[in-house]
Structures are given as structure tokens and as C-alpha cells.
N, C-alpha and C positions, 0 to 999 in steps of 0.2 A: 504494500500500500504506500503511493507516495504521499506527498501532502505538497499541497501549489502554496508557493507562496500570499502572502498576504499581502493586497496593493491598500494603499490608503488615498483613493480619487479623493479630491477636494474639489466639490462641486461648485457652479457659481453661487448656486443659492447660499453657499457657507461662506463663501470668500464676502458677500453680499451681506450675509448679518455678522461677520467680524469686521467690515468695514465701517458697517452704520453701530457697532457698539463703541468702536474707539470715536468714532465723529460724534455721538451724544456726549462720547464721555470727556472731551475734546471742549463739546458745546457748553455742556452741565459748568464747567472749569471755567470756561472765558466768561460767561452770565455772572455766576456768583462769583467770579472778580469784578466783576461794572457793576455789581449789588453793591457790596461793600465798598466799594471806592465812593461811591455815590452817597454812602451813610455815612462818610468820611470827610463830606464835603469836597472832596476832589473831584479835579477832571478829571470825564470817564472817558471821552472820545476827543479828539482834534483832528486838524489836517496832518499828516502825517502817520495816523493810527491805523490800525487796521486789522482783520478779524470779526470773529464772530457777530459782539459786542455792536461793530462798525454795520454789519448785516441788519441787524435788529432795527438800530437806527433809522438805516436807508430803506428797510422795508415800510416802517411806520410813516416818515416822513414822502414816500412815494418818487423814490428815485430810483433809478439801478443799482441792485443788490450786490457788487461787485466785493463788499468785503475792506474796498481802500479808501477812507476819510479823504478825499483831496476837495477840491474848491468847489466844486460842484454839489457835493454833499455841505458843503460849511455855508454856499449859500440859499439850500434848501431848508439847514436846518435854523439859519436865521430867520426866513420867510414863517417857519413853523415858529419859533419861538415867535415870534410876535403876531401868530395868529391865535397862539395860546397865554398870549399877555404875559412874556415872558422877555426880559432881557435880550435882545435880538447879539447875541456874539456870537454866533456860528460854533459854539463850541459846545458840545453836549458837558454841562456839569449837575451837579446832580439834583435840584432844580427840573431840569430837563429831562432828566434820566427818569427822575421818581414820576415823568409824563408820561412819558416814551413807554415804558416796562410795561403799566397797566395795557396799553392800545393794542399793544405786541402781543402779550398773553392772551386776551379777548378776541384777536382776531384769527 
């Protein structure tokens, strides 16, 4: 009696949920640092920033989700700050953030 080796395929569907568990866990990590920074009074996001945090933003404020804080996001999110009677600096601080977080989760 022989015995076949054992193959171990890695299917996409696996490659697929170890991909989206490290990107939550990726995700879960950059959110609760812009939580905390923001109950810190710090800035969470600027021109230059970039990530997750930076996605959230851009998605709330209705720009393209690219992930990179550059001028185009700093002057969307002035537009928004002052549509939300907010300090208009283009800078998401926390203030802004403690805006942003709720619209993001609800939506």
C-alpha cells in the first residue's frame, strides 16, 4: 500500500479571507489611532497624511477615496467644515473628526 503525498492547495477563496482579515485588522489599527488622537485634541489628518483614517474622510466629505490627504481633499474638507459651522482649515482635527466618525459609521 503506498500513500500519495499530501498537497496543501490554497485556494482563492482562502488567500481572499486572509487578505480581508489582515486589511480589517490593518483598518480596526488606523480608526482607533484617529479615535484617540482626536480625544487628544490632535490632528488627525492633513495634507500630506495618508491611509485608512485619510479614506474615511474622503469618503464622508465626497471626494475620491484614494487614501492621500493632498489639496484637493484639504479643500473639500474646508468646504465641509464650514458647511458644518466648523472652523474652515482644511485640516481634519478633532472637532472635525468627532463629525466625520459618526456620518462614516451610519452610512
Amino acid at each position: 500500500m503506498t500513500t500519495q503525498p499530501r498537497t496543501h492547495a490554497i485556494t482563492l477563496a482562502t488567500i481572499v479571507a486572509l487578505l480581508s482579515a489582515v486589511f480589517m485588522a490593518l483598518c480596526g489599527a488606523a480608526v482607533t489611532a484617529a479615535t484617540t488622537a482626536s480625544a487628544a485634541g490632535s490632528v488627525v489628518a492633513r495634507v500630506g497624511s495618508h491611509g485608512w483614517t485619510v479614506v474615511v474622510v474622503e469618503r464622508v466629505i465626497g471626494v475620491t477615496a484614494d487614501g492621500v490627504y493632498g489639496t484637493k481633499t484639504s479643500t473639500a474638507i474646508a468646504a465641509w467644515q464650514r458647511a458644518h459651522r466648523l472652523p474652515a482649515t482644511g485640516v481634519v482635527d478633532s472637532a472635525t473628526w468627532s463629525r466625520i466618525w459618526p456620518d462614516f459609521r451610519s452610512s
